[in-house]
MOPAC internal coordinates of N, CA, C and O (Angstrom, degrees):
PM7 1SCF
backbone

  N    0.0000 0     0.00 0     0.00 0    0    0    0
  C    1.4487 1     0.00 0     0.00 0    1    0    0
  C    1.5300 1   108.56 1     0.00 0    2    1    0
  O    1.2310 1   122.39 1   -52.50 1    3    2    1
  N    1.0224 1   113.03 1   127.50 1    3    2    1
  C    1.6771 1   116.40 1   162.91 1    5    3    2
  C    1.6565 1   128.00 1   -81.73 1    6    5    3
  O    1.2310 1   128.79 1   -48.80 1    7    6    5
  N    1.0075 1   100.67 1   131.20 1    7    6    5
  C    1.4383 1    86.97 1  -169.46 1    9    7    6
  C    1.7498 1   113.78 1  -120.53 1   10    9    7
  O    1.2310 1   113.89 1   -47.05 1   11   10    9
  N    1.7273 1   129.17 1   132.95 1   11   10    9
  C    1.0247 1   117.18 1  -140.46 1   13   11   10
  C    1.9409 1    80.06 1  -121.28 1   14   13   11
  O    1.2310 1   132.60 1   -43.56 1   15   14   13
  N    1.5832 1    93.27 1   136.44 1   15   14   13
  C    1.2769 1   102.96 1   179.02 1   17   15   14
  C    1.4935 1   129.76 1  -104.54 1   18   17   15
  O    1.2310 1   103.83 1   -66.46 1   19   18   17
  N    1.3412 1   147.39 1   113.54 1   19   18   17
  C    1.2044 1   125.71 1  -148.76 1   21   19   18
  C    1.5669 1    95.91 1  -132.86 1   22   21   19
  O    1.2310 1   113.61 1    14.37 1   23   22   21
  N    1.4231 1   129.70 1  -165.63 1   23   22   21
  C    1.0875 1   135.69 1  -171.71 1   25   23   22
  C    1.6979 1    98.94 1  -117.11 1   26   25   23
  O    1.2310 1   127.19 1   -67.51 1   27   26   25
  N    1.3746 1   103.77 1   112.49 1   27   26   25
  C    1.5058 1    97.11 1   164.63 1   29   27   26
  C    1.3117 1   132.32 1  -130.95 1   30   29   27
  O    1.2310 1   128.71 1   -31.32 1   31   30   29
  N    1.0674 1   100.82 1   148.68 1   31   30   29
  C    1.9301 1   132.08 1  -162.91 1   33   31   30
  C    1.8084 1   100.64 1   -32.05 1   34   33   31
  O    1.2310 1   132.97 1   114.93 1   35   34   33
  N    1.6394 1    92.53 1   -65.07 1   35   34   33
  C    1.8382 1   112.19 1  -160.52 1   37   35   34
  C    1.5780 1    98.44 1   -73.44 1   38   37   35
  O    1.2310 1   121.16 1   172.25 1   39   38   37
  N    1.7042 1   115.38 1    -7.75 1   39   38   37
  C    1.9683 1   114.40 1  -178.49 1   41   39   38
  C    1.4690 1    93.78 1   -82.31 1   42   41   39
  O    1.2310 1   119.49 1   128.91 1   43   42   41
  N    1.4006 1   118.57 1   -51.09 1   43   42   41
  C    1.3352 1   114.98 1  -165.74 1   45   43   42
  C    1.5424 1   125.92 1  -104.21 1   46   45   43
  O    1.2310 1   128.24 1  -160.16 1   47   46   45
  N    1.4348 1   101.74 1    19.84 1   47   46   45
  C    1.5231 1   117.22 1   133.34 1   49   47   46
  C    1.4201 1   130.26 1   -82.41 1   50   49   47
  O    1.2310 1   126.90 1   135.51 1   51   50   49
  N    1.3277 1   104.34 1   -44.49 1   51   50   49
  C    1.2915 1   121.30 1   148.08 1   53   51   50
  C    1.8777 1   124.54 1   -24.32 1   54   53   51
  O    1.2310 1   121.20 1   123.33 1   55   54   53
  N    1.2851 1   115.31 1   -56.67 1   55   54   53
  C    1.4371 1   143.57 1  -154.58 1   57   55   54
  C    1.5060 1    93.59 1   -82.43 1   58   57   55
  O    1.2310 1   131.71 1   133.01 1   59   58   57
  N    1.7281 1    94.99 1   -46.99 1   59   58   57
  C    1.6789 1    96.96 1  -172.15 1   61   59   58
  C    1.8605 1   107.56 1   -76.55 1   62   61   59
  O    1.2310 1   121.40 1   179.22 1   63   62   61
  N    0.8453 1   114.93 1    -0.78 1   63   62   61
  C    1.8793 1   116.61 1  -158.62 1   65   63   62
  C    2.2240 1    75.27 1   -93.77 1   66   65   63
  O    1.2310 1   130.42 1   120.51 1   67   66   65
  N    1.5254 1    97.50 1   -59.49 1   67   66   65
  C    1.5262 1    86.38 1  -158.01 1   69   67   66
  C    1.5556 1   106.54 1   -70.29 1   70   69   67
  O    1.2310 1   133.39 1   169.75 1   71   70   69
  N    0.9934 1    91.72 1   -10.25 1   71   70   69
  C    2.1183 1    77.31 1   172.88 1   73   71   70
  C    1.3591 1   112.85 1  -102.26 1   74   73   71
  O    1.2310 1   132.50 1  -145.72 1   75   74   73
  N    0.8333 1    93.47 1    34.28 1   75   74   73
  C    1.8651 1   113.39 1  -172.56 1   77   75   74
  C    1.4368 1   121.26 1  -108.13 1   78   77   75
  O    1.2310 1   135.99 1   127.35 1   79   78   77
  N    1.5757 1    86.64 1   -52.65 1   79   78   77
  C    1.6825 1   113.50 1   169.69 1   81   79   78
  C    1.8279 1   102.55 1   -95.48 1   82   81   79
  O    1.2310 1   117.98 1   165.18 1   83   82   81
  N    1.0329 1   121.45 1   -14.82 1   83   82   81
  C    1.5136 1   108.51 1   178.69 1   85   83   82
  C    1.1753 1    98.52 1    76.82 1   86   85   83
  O    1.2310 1   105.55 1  -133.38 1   87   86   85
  N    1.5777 1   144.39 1    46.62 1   87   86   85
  C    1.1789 1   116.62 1   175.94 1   89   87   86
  C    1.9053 1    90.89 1  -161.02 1   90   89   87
  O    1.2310 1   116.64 1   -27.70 1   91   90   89
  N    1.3483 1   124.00 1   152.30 1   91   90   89
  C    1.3438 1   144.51 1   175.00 1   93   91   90
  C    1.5275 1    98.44 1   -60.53 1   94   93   91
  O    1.2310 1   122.99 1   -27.64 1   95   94   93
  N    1.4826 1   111.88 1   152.36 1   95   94   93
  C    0.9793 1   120.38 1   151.70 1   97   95   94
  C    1.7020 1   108.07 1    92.10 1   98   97   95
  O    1.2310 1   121.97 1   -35.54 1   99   98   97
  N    1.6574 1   113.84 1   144.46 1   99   98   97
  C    1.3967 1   103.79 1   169.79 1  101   99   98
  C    2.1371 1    96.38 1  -177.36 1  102  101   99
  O    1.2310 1   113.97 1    -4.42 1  103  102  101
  N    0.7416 1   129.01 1   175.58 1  103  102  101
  C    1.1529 1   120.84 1  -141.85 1  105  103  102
  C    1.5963 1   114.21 1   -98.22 1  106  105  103
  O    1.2310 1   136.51 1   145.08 1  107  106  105
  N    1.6649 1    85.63 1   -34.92 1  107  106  105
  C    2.0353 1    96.45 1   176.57 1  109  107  106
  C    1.7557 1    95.29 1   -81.58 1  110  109  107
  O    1.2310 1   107.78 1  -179.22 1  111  110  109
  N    1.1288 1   140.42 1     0.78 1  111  110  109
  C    1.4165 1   129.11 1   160.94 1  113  111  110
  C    1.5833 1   115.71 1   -87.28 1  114  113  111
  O    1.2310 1   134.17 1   -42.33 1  115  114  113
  N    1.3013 1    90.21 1   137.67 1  115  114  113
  C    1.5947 1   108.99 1   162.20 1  117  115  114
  C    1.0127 1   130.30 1   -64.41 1  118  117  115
  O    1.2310 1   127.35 1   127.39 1  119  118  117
  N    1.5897 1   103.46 1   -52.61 1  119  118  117
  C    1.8217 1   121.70 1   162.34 1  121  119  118
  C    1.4250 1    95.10 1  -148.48 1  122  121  119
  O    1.2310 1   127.65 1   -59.83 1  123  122  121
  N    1.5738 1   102.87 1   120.17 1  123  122  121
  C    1.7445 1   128.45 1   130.65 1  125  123  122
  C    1.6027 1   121.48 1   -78.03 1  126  125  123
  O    1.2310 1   136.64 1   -29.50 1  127  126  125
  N    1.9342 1    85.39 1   150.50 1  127  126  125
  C    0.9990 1    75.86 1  -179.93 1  129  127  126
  C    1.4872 1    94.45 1  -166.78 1  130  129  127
  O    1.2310 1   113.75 1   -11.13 1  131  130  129
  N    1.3990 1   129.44 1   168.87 1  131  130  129
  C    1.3257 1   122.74 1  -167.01 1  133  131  130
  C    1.8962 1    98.39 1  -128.31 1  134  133  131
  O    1.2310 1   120.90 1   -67.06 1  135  134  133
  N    1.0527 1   115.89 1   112.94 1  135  134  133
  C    1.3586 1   147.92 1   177.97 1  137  135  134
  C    1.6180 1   102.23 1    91.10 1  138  137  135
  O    1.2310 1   119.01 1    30.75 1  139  138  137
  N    1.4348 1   119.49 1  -149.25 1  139  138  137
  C    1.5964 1   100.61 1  -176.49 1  141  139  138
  C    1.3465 1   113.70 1   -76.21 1  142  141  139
  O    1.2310 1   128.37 1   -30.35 1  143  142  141
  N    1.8254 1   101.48 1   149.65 1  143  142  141
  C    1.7974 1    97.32 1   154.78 1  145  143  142
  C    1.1155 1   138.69 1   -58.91 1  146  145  143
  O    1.2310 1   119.73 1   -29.39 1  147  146  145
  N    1.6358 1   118.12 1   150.61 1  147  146  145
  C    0.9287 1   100.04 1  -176.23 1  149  147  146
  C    1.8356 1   120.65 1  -101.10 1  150  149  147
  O    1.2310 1   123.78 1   -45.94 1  151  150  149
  N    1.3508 1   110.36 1   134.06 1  151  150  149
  C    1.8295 1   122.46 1  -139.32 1  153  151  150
  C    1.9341 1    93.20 1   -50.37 1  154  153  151
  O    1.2310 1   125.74 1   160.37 1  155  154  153
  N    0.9548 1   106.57 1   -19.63 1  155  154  153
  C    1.8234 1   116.42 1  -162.00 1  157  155  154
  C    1.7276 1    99.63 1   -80.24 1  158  157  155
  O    1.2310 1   125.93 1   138.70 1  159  158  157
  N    1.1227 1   106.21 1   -41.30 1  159  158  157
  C    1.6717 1   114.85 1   176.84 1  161  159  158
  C    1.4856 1   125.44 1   -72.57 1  162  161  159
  O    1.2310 1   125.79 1   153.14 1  163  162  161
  N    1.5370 1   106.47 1   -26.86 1  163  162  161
  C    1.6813 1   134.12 1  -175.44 1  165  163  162
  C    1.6188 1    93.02 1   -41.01 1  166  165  163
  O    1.2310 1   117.65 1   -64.87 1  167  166  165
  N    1.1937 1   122.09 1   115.13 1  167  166  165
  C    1.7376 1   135.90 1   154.97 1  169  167  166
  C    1.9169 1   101.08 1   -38.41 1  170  169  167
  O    1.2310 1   130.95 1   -61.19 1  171  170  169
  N    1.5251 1    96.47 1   118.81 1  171  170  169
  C    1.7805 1    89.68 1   177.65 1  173  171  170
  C    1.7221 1   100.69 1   -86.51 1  174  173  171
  O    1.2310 1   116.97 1   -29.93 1  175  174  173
  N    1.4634 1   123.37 1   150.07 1  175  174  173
  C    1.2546 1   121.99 1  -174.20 1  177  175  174
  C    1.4863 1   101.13 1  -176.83 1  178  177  175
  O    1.2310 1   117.01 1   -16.74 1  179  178  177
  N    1.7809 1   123.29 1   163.26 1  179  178  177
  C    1.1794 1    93.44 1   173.51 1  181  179  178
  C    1.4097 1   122.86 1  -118.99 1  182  181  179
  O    1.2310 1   121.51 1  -161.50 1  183  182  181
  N    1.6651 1   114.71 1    18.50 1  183  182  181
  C    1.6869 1   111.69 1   128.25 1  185  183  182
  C    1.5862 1   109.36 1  -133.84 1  186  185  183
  O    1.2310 1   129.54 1   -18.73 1  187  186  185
  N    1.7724 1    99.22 1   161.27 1  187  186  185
  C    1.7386 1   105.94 1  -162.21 1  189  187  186
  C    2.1110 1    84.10 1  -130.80 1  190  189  187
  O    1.2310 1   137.11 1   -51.18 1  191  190  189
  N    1.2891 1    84.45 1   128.82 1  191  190  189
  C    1.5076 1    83.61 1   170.33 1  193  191  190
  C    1.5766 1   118.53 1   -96.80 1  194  193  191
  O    1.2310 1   116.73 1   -54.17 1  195  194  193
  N    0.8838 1   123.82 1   125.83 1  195  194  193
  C    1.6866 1   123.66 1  -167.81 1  197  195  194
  C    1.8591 1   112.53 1  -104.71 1  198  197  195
  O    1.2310 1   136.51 1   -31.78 1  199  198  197
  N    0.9262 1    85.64 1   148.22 1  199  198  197
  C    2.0310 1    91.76 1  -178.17 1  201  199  198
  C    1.6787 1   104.35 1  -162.29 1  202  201  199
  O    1.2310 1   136.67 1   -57.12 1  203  202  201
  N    1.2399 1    85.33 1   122.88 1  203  202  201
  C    1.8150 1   103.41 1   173.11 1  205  203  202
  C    1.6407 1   127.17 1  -131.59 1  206  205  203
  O    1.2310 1   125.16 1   -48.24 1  207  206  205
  N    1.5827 1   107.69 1   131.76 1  207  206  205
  C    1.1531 1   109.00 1  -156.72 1  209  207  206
  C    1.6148 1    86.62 1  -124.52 1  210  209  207
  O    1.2310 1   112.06 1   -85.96 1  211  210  209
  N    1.1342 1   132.58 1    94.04 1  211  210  209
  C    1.3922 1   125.12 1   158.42 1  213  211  210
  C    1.9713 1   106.71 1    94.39 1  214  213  211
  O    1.2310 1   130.10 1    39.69 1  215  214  213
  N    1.1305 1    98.13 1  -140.31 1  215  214  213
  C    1.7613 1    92.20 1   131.67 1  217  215  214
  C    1.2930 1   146.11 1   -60.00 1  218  217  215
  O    1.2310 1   112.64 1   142.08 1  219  218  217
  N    1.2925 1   131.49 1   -37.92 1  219  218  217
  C    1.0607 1   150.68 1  -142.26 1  221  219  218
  C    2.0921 1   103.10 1   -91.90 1  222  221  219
  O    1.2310 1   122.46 1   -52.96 1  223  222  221
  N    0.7781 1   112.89 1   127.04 1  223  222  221
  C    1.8257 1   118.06 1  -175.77 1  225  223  222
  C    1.5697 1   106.30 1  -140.39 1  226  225  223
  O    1.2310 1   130.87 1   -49.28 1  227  226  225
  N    1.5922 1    96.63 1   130.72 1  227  226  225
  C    1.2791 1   116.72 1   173.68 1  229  227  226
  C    1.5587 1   107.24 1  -115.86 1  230  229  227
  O    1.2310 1   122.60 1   -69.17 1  231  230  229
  N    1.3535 1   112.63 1   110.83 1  231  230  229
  C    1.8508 1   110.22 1   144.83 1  233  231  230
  C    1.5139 1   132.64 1   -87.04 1  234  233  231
  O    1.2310 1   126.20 1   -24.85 1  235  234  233
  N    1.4154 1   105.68 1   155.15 1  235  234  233
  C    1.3690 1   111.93 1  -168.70 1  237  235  234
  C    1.3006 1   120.66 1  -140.95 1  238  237  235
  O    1.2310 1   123.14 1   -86.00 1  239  238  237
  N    1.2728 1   111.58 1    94.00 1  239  238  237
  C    1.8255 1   118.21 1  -159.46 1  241  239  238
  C    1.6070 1    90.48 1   -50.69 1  242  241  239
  O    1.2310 1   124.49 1   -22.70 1  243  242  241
  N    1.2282 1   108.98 1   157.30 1  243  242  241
  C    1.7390 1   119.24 1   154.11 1  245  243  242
  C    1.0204 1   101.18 1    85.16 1  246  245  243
  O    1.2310 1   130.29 1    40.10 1  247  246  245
  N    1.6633 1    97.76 1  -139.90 1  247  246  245
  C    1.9083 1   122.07 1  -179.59 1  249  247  246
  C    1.8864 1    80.71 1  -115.76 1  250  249  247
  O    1.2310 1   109.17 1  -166.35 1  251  250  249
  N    1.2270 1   137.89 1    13.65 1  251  250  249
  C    1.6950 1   110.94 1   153.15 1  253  251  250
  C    1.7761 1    89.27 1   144.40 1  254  253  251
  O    1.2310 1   126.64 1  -179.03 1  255  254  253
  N    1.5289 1   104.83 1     0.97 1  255  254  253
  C    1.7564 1   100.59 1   154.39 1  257  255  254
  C    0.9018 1   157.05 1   -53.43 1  258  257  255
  O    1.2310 1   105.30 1   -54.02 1  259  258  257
  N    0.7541 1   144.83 1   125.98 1  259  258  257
  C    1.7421 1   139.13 1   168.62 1  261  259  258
  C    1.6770 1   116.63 1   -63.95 1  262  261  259
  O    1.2310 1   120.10 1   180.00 1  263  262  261

């Protein structure tokens, strides 16, 4: 499967909420995470929306699924 990676809106609102609060995790992500992910944990799908706020990274299987 190929999987196509794009920049999304609701990840890096997302990104900005947890570096906001200082803390992992937030609800429209699939996987948070604070510096990079790690590639073994990455949600398989065949698009992932990505958003980064500092450290802080949100993925997002689909168009914003779980």
């Amino acid at each position: 499967m190929t999987t196509t990676w794009y920049t999304s809106p609701a990840a890096v609102a997302a990104a900005q909420r947890m570096a906001m609060a200082g803390k992992v995790g937030d609800p429209a992500c699939s996987m948070a995470a604070v510096g990079r992910p790690d590639p073994a944990l990455v949600p398989r799908d065949k698009r992932i929306g990505i958003g980064r706020h500092g450290a802080y990274w949100c993925l997002i299987r689909g168009d914003g699924g779980h």
